[in-house]
N, C-alpha and C positions, 0 to 999 in steps of 0.2 A: 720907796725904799722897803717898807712892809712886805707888799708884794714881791719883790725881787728876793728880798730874805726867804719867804716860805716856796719863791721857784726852786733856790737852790736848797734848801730841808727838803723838799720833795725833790729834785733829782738826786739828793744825796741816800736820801732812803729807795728810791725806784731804785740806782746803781750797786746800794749795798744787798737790797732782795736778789737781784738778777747775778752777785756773786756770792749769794751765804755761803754755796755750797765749798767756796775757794777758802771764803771768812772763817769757817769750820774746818775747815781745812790747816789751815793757817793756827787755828787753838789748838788743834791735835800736834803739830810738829810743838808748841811750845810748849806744852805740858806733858809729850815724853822728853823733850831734852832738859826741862827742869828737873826730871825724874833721874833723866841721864841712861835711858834708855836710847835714844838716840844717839845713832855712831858708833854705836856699844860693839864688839866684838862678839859674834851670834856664830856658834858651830854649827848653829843649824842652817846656817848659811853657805859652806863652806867646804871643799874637800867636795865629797861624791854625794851631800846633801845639798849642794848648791843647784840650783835650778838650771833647767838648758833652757838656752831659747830661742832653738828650732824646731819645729814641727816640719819632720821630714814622711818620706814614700819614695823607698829603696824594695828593688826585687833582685834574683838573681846572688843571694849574696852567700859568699864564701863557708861550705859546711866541712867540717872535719869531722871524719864519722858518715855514721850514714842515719837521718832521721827514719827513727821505725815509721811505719805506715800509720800504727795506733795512735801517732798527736799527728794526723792527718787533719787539718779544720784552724784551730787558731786559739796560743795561747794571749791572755790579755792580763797586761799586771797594771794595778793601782796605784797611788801615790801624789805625795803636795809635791806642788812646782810653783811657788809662788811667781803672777804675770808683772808684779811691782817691787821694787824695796818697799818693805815693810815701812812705816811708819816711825813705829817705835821697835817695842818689844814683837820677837818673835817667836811662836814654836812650832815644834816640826808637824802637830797637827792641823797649824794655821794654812799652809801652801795649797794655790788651787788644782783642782784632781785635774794630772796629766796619766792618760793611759799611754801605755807602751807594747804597742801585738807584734808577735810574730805571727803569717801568717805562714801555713807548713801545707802541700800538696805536692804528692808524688815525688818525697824525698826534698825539695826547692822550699825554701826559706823567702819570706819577703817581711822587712820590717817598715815599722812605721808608730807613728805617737801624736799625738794628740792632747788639747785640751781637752774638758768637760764643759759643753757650754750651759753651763747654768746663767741664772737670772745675776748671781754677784757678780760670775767673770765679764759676763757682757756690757753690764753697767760699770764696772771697773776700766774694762779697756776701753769702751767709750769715754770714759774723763780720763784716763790717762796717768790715774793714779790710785793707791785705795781706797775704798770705801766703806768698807765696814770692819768693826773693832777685831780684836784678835786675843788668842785665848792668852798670848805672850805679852800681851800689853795689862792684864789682869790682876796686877796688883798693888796694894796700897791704896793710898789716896790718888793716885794718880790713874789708876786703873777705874775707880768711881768716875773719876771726870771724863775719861776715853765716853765709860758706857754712856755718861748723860750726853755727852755730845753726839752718841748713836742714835737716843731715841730721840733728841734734838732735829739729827736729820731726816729722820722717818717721819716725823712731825710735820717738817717745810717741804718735806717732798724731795730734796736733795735723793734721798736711795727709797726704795720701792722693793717692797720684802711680800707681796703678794704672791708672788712665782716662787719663792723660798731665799733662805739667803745663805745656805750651805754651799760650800766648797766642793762636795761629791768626791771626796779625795783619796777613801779608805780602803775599798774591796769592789769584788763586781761577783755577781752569781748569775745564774743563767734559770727564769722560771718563766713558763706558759709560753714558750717561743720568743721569748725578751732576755736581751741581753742587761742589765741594771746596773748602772754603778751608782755607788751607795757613802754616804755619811749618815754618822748618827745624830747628827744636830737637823736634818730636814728629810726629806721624801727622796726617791730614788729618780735620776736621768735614765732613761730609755735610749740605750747605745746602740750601734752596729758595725762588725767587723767586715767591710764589705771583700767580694771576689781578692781584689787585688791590693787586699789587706789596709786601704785605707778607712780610718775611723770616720763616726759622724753622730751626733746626739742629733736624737729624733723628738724627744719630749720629755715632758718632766710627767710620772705615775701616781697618779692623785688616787687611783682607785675609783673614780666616778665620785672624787671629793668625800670619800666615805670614813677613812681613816684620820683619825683625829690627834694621833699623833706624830714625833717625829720617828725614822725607820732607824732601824738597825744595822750596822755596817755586818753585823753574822747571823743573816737570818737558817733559820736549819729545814731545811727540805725533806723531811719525811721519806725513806725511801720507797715505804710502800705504798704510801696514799698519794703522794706530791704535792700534799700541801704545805704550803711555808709558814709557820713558825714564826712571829718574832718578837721583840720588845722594843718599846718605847721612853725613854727618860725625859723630864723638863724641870723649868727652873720653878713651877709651880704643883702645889696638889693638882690631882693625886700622887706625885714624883713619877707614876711611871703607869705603860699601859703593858696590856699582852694582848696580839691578835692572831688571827690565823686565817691565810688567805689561802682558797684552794686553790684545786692544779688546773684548773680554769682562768683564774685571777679573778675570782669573785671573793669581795673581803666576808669570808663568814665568822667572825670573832673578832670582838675589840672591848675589855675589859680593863677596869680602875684594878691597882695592884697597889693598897696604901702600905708605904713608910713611912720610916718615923721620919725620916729628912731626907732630901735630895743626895744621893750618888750619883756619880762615874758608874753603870751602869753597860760595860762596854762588849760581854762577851753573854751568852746561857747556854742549858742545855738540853735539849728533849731525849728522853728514852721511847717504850715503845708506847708504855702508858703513859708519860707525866712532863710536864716540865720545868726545868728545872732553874731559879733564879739567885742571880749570885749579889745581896746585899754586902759590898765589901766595904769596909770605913775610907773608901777615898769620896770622899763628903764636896761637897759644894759649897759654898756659906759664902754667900751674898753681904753677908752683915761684918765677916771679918776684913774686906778689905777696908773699912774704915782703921780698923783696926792697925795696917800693914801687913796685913797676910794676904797672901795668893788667893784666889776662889777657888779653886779646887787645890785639895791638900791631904794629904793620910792622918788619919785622925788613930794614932796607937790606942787612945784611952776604948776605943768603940770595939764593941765584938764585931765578928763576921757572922752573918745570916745564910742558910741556905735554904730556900722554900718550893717546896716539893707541891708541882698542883696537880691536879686529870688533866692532859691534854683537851684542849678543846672546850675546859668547862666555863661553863655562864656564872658561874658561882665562886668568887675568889676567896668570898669565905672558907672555902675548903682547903686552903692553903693551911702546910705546915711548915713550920719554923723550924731548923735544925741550926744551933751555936757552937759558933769556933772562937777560937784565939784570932785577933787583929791580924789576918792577912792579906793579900789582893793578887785577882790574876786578870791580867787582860786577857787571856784566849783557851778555851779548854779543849781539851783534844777530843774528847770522847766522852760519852756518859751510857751507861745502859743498866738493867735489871739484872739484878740475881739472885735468885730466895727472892726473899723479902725486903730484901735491900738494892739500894743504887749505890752506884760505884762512878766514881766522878773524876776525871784527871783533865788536870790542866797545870801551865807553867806557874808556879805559885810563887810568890815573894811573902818570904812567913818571918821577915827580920825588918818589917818598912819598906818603905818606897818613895820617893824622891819624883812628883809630877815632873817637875819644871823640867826637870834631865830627862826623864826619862831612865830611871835609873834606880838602883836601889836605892835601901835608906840608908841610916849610919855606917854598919860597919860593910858595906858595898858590898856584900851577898847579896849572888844575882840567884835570878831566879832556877827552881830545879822541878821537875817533873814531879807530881805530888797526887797523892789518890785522895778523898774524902769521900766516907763512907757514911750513908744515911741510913741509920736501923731504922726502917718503916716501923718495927714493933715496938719498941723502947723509945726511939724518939730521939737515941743519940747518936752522935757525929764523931767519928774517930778518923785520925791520916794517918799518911805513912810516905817517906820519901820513894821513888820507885827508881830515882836512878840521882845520880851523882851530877850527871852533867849539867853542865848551866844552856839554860835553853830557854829559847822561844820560838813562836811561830809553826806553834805544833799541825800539822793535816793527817787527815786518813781517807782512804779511799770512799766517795759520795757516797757510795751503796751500803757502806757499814755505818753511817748515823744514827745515834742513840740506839746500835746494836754492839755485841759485845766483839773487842776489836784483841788483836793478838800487838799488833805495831803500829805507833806514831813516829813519823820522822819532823824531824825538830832543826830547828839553826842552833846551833853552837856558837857560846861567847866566852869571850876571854877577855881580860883586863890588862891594855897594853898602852903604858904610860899615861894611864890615867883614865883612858878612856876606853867604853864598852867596843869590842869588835866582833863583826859575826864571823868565825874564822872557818865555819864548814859547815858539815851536815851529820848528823847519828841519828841511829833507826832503836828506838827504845823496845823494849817488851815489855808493857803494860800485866802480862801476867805473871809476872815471873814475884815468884814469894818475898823476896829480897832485893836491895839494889842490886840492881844487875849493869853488869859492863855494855853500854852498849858499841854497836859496831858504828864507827865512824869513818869520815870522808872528810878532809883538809883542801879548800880550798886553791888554798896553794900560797908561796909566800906575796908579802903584799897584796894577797888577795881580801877580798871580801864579797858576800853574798847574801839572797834571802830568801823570804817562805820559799819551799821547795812544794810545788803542785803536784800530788799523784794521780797518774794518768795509766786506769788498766789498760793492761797490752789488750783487750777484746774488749766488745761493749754488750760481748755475749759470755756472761757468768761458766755456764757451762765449758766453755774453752779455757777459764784461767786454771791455772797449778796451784795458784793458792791467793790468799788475802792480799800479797807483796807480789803477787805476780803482774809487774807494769814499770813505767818509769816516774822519773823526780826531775820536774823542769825547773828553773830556775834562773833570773838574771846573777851574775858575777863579774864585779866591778875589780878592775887590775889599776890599783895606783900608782905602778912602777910606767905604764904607757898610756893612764887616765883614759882608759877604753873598757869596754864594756862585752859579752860574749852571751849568748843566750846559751846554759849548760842541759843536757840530760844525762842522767844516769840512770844504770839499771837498779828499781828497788830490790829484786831478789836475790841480786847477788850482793846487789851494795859496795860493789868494785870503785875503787881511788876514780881507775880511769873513767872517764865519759863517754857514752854511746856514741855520742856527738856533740859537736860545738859551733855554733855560728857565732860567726864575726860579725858584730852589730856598728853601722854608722855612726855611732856616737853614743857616749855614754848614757847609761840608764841610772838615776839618781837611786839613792835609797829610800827603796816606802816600804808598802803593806803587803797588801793582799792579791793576789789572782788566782785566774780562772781557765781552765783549758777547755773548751767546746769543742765536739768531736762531731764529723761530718755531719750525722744526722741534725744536732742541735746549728750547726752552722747555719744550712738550707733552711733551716724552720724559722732564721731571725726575717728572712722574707716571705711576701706571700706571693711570693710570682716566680716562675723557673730561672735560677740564676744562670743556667750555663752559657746563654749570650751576652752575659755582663764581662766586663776587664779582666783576665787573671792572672795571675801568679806565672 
């Protein structure tokens, strides 16, 4: 009887090992629905943030207008596309990075979209379910017990975080003939936009395992040197790194950058000399969710930091400090030198900010184009609003980075029944002494849209008419036919109407960031002559 007792203890523990990962499984569904995250009604869910779940490869497809020859190569946008329901809690920077290309040659449109296969989505779609925590499930007591059941399963071997355990879901930049799609929680995928516009991740960019921290979803490319610029954030000392890898892709810079406590860390900025780091009080703390608070959260009581270093230096002791008032920007448009000072614009929230939405703070002032100005000589830090609109998702042309810029073109928002909508597009003047009016573009009704990519009409300087001389790509999501349109317009007139417009197979959700590659960078993502490959 003895023995027969400890067969079945020993099959009962062999069967409960060879399911922990289900048994864990099973503790995560009961401790968000005790939370009551579960079931819960998630925007981010929902509408034109809801995930699609086809990955298709269409050519031939219908253009209104005529595509200029200048986005001849392939534009590529970023964005979460969660491959499960969530768990519990979810948010919109949780979903896994689905890219979406057009590809463009000789006027002809071909679309297509894709996952990002990272090391989470693989292990994910092989069980069939999620696997790792989410930043939506992140608070309270309830959000401690998600995480211990994370390192739980890294423990038993359930999920394997070697290869990284990023989403890759944010942006893509194009350096050293690599295409990169990029988060700021792990290291960057190594994409490719092939002939006949179908995607494919080729590896994940360790650097020859040299970079020690996690990458940056806005690394800045230097337009003179080509080397990349970027920062690094974590949930431990030193909180943050700064590196710089050349236009080689060899990492020549990877420095400790201490603060006082971990940030949200999400945008910076290089001028010609210097770079520039945004300490904004959207704080981390690990320790309040026992508490009941979120992990990440706006902390009003904390100033803002702005730390001005030499580009490039080995020495972060040379860092200065410049202090503001409690504000946050996720994205800055531009920064560059003048006299003796920097000059810094980015979409600012100067009244709060609201992680979990995404969204402002109390009295729901959204963000507005904002200068901060660093007196090198004195030491101090002065703003000023530069324009009225409420904006985000500001770009400017690659060749004017951390040089001094006349226009950013920005998404427009408006507050309609409740919720943020991007309802178009305005071209700011960064120099203009005063708010200034800027010139705007309206979607259209029930429309909606996002970053607008500028793409010079030449990839030869000498040929443009000026700074704005090129166009504004963009996906535009139509709710009245839940379909989708890949838009260009012209930046220098900045006309309502659109140069062109393709009709896309299917909707394109709401995300982040892209990237337009122009023929020469196209050909460079291989090393072999494409023109006998599939095309368009």
């Amino acid at each position: 009887m003895a023995v027969l007792m400890v067969l079945i203890l020993l099959g009962v523990a062999i069967a409960a090992w060879a399911c922990k990962g289900f048994v864990i499984f099973c503790l995560e569904v009961a401790v968000s629905t005790a939370a009551g995250k579960r079931g819960k009604r998630n925007p981010w869910l929902e509408s034109n943030y809801a995930p699609v779940r086809q990955e298709l490869l269409e050519a031939d497809l219908p253009v209104e207008g005529t595509l200029p020859a200048a986005l001849d190569g392939a534009y590529v946008r970023n964005g979460p596309n969660p491959l499960h329901q969530p768990i519990g809690g979810h948010h919109w920077f949780d979903g896994d990075g689905m890219l979406h290309a057009v590809r463009i040659k000789d006027g002809k449109a071909a679309y297509s979209n894709a996952y990002v296969q990272t090391s989470k989505y693989k292990q994910e779609k092989k069980a069939g379910r999620p696997l790792f925590f989410t930043l939506g499930a992140m608070e309270g007591v309830s959000g401690v017990l998600i995480y211990m059941l994370q390192q739980l399963k890294e423990k038993l071997g359930v999920v394997h975080t070697k290869e990284g355990d990023g989403p890759a879901n944010t942006s893509v930049v194009f350096h050293n003939k690599q295409l990169l799609a990029l988060v700021e929680t792990d290291l960057p995928q190594v994409v490719r936009v092939n002939n006949d516009a179908h995607i494919e991740t080729l590896e994940r960019q360790t650097y020859g395992g040299q970079l020690r921290s996690p990458f940056t979803a806005h690394p800045k490319i230097d337009p003179k040197t080509g080397e990349l610029h970027g920062i690094g954030y974590s949930f431990s000392k030193p909180w943050m790194h700064y590196y710089v890898i050349g236009s080689g892709g060899t990492l020549k810079l990877d420095i400790d950058i201490e603060l006082p406590a971990p940030v949200m860390m999400h945008d910076f900025a290089i001028t010609e000399d210097y770079a520039v780091f945004l300490d904004f009080p959207l704080t981390i703390n690990q320790e309040g969710l026992i508490k009941g608070k979120p992990l990440v959260r706006f902390d009003e009581g904390r100033a803002s930091r702005f730390g001005v270093l030499p580009k490039s230096s080995e020495v972060p002791e040379k860092i200065r400090w410049f202090e503001m008032p409690a504000m946050f920007a996720f994205h800055v448009a531009n920064a560059w030198q003048e006299g003796n000072s920097i000059r810094l614009f980015a979409c600012m929230y100067t009244e709060g900010f609201d992680f979990a939405n995404v969204a402002a703070g109390k009295d729901r002032s959204l963000p507005r184009m904002v200068e901060v100005r660093l007196d090198l000589d004195s030491g101090k830090a002065t703003s000023r609003i530069v324009s009225e609109v409420h904006c985000e998702f500001p770009t400017i042309p690659d060749s004017l980075v951390g040089r001094k810029t006349k226009y950013t073109y920005v998404v427009m928002y408006e507050i309609v029944d409740g919720e943020e909508r991007p309802h178009g597009l305005a071209k700011i003047d960064l120099t203009a002494s005063s708010p200034a009016a800027a010139a705007t573009i309206s979607f259209g009704r029930s429309r909606s849209g996002g970053e607008a990519v500028f793409i010079p009409s030449s990839t030869n300087p000498a040929e443009l008419k000026g700074e704005d001389d090129g166009y504004l790509a963009t996906y535009v999501y139509d709710k009245a036919s839940d379909s989708s349109d890949f838009v260009v317009y012209d930046a220098r007139s900045f006309s309502p109407e659109p140069v062109a417009r393709v009709k896309l197979p299917q909707r394109v959700p709401h995300g982040f960031h892209g990237k337009h590659i122009n023929v020469a960078q196209f050909q460079a993502q291989f090393p072999f002559d494409i023109h006998f490959l599939p095309d368009i």
